[in-house]
C-alpha positions in Angstrom: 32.5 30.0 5.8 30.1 30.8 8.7 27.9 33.7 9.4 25.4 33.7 12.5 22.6 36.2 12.5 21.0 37.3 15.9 20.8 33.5 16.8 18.9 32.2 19.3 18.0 29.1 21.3 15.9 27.9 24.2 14.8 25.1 25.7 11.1 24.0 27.7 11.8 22.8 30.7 8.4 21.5 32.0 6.0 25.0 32.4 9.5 26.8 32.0 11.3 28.2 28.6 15.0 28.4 29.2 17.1 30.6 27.0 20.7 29.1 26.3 21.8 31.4 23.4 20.3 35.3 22.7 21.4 37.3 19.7 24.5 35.7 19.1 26.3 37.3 15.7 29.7 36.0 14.3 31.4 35.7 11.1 34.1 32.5 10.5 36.5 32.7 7.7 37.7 29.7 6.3 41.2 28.9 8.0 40.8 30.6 11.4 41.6 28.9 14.9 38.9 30.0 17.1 38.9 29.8 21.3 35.3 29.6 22.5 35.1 30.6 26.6 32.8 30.7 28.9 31.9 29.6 32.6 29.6 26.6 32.7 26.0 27.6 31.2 26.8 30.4 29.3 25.6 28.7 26.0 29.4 26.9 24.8 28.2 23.2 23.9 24.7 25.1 22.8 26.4 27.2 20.1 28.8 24.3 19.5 25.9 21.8 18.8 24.0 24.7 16.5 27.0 24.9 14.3 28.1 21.2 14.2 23.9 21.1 12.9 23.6 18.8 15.9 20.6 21.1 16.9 18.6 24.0 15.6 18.4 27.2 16.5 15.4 28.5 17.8 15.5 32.0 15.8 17.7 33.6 13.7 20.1 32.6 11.1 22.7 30.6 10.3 24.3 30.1 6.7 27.6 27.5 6.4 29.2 28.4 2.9 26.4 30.2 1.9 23.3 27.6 2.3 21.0 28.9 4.9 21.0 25.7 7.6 17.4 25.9 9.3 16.1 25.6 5.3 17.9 22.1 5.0 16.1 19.1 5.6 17.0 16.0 8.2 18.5 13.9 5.7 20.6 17.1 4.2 21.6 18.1 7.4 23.3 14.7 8.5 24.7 15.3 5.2 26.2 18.0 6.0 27.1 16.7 9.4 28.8 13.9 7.8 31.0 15.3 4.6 31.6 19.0 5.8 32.3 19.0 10.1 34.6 17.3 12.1 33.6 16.6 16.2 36.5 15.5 18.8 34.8 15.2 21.9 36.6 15.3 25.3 35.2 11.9 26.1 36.5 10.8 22.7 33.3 8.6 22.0 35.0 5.6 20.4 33.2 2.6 19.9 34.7 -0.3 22.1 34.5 -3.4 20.4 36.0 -1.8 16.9 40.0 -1.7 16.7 41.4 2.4 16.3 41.5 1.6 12.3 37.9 0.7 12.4 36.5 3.6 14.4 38.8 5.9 12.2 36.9 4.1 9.3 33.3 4.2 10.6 31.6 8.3 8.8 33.4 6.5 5.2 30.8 3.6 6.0 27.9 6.0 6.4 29.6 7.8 3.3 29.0 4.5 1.3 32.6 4.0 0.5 33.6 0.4 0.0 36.0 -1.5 2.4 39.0 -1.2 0.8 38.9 2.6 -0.1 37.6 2.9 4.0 41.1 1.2 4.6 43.2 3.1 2.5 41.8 6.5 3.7 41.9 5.8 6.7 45.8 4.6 7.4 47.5 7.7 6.1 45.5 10.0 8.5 46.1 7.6 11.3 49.8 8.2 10.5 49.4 11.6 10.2 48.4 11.5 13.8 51.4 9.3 15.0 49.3 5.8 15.7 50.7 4.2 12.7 51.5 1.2 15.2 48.3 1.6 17.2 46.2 0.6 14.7 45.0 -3.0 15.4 43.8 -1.9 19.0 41.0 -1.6 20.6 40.3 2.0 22.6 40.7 0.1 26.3 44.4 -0.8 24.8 45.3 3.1 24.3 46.1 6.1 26.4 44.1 8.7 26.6 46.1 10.6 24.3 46.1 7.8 22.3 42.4 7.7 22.4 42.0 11.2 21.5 43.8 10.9 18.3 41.8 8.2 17.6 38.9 10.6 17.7 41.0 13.9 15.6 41.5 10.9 12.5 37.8 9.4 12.7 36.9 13.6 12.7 39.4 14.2 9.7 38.8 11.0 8.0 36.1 12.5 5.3 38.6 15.7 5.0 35.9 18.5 6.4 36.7 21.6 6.0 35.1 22.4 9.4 36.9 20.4 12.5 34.5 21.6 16.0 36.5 20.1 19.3 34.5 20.1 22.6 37.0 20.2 25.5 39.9 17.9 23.6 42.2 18.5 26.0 39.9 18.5 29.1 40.1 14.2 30.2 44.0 14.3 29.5 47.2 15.2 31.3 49.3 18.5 30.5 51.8 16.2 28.5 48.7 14.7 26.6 46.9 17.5 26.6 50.0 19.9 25.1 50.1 16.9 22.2 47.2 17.0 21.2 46.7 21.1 20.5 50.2 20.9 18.3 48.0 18.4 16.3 45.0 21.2 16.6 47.5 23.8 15.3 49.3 21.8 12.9 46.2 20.7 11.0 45.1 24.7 11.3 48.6 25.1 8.9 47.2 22.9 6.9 43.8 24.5 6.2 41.2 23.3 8.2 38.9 25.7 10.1 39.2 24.7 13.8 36.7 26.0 16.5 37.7 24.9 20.2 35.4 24.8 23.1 37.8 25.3 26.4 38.4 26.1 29.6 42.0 26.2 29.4 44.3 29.6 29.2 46.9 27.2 27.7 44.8 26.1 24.9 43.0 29.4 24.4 46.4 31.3 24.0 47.1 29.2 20.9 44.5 30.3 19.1 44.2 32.8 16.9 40.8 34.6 17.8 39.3 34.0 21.0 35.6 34.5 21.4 34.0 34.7 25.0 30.2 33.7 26.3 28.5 34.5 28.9 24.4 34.1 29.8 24.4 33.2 26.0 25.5 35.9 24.5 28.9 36.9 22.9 31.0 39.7 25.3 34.1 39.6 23.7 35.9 39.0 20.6 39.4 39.2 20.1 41.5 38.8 17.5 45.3 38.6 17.7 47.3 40.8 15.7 
């Protein structure tokens, strides 16, 4: 599905050039669970944001099922952004005056489906995520948890095949936090590719191949048996 070449990716800071990522290599096969680690700065939400095509890399190269990204336009990259990735950020990033059914709804608007096909794509993925009674309120009038599945059925809604989570668990309680990696690792069952940016042992353990960062380049790589 993925295959990084030698990517790299810095950054001008005034007179300064600051490299985040150097040489970073990496095949993903459809259907993995992937742990990305790190400490703070050694390139996580950098690599996360070149393969969600939320930035480009500065060097090297990076082909998602087989079309070479940097080659794509701006329009064919949102594209991309839109019908084949999934984000779930750990601030969730729902919008506040929209009810949970309506954020869940909002990539089908920018997909140019009609109202009523929104609606009905929409509901069964918000069931599939256990707010099947949540979904007439607004984000303030959730839990965090709550909130967050909000964000894993807005991800899901245009059925990616590529789901990217940035810290998912990292604003919630264990109890929260333990719910929403079973929903991480049931929708793995069902086929999706999942990549996880964490700090947490608890969530990293789940995975199925953890891959570690450090000063922006990969130092380990480990797959479970």
């Amino acid at each position: 599905m993925i295959e990084l070449r030698d990517i790299g990716k810095s950054y001008r800071m005034g007179e300064m050039e600051i490299s985040a990522l150097s040489g970073v290599s990496l095949s993903v096969q459809k259907g993995e669970l992937i742990a990305i680690m790190g400490p703070s700065g050694s390139g996580k939400s950098t690599l996360m944001n070149v393969l969600g095509c939320l930035d480009r890399p500065t060097n090297g190269t990076y082909l998602f099922e087989d079309r070479e990204i940097s080659s794509l336009s701006d329009d064919e990259l949102a594209h991309v952004r839109n019908a084949k990735i999934g984000f779930v950020f750990q601030s969730f990033n729902l919008l506040p005056r929209f009810t949970a059914l309506k954020n869940v709804e909002m990539p089908l608007i920018y997909s140019g489906i009609p109202a009523k096909g929104r609606t009905e794509r929409a509901i069964p993925i918000m069931e599939m995520v256990g707010l099947g009674d949540r979904m007439e309120h607004k984000p303030a009038e959730l839990s965090g948890g709550q909130q967050q599945r909000v964000a894993i059925a807005r991800a899901l809604v245009n059925d990616p095949p590529l789901l990217l989570a940035d810290e998912p668990t990292g604003n919630l309680d264990s109890r929260s936090g333990a719910e929403i990696l079973n929903i991480l690792v049931d929708l793995n069952k069902r086929g999706v590719t999942i990549m996880i940016v964490t700090h947490d042992h608890d969530v990293a353990v789940r995975c199925k191949r953890i891959i570690n960062l450090k000063d922006g380049g990969v130092v380990g790589d480990q797959v479970k048996a």
